[in-house]
N, C-alpha and C positions, 0 to 999 in steps of 0.2 A: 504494500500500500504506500510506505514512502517514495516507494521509487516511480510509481505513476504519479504520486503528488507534484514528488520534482520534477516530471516531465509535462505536466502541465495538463492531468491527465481531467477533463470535465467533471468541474466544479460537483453539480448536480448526481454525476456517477459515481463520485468519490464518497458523495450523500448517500444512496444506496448500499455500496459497498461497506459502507460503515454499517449502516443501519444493517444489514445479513451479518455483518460480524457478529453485533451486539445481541442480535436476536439467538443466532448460537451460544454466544457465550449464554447470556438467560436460559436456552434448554439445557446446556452443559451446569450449569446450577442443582436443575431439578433432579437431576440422579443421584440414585438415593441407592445405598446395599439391600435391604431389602427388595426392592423393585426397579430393579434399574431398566422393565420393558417399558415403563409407560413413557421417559424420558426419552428412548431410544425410539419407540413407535412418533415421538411428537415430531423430530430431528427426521424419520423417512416422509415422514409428513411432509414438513417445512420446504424438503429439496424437492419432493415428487410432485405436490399437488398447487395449484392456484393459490391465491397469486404467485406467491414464490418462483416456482419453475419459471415461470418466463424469464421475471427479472433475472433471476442468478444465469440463466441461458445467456440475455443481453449482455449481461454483464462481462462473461467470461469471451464471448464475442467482443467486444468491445475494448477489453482489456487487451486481449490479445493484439489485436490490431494498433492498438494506440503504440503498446513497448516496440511492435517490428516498423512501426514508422519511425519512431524515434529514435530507432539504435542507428540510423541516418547520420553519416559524421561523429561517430563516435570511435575513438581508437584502442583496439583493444589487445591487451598484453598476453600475451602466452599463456598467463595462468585463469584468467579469465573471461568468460562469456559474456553473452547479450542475456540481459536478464529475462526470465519465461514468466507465464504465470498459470501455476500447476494448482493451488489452493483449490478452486471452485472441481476442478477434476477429480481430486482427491475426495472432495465434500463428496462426489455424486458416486465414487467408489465403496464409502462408509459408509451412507446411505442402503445401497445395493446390498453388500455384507449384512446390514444390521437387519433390513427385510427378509435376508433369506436367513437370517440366522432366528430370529422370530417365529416365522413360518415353521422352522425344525423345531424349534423348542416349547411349542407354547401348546 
């Protein structure tokens, strides 16, 4: 997220992006040892169903797009790359596991 800030990445999408942080961090709250499916079922929720899905789709679109424009005149050293943005892909990986891990266990 710093790194699309510094590159100037839309004000309003950076407001989203926060805002899906925030909202996971708050499911990542609610898990609890006892029961930790209902916070897990809320989080396949969050990514799979309306509104959600869309925005986190736009967004991870959008993000993309913005870093491979900007890595445009950038010079880069041997030890290091153009920076990616893997976060939202991951989301919808953990997502997918915690669904099917549900389904087998419940």
């Amino acid at each position: 997220m710093i790194t699309l800030k510094e590159r100037g990445f839309d004000h309003k999408m950076m407001s989203l992006l926060a805002k899906v942080q925030h909202d996971l961090i708050e499911i990542n709250k609610e898990i609890e040892d006892i029961n930790p499916y209902i916070a897990a079922q809320k989080l396949v929720n969050f990514v799979s169903e309306r509104p959600n899905k869309p925005i986190i789709d736009n967004l991870e679109f959008l993000a993309t797009h913005h870093l491979k424009q900007t890595n445009e005149g950038i010079n880069l050293s041997k030890y290091f790359g153009y920076p990616k943005f893997h976060s939202i892909e991951t989301l919808r990986a953990l997502a997918t596991q915690l669904h099917l891990y549900i389904k087998k266990n419940l």
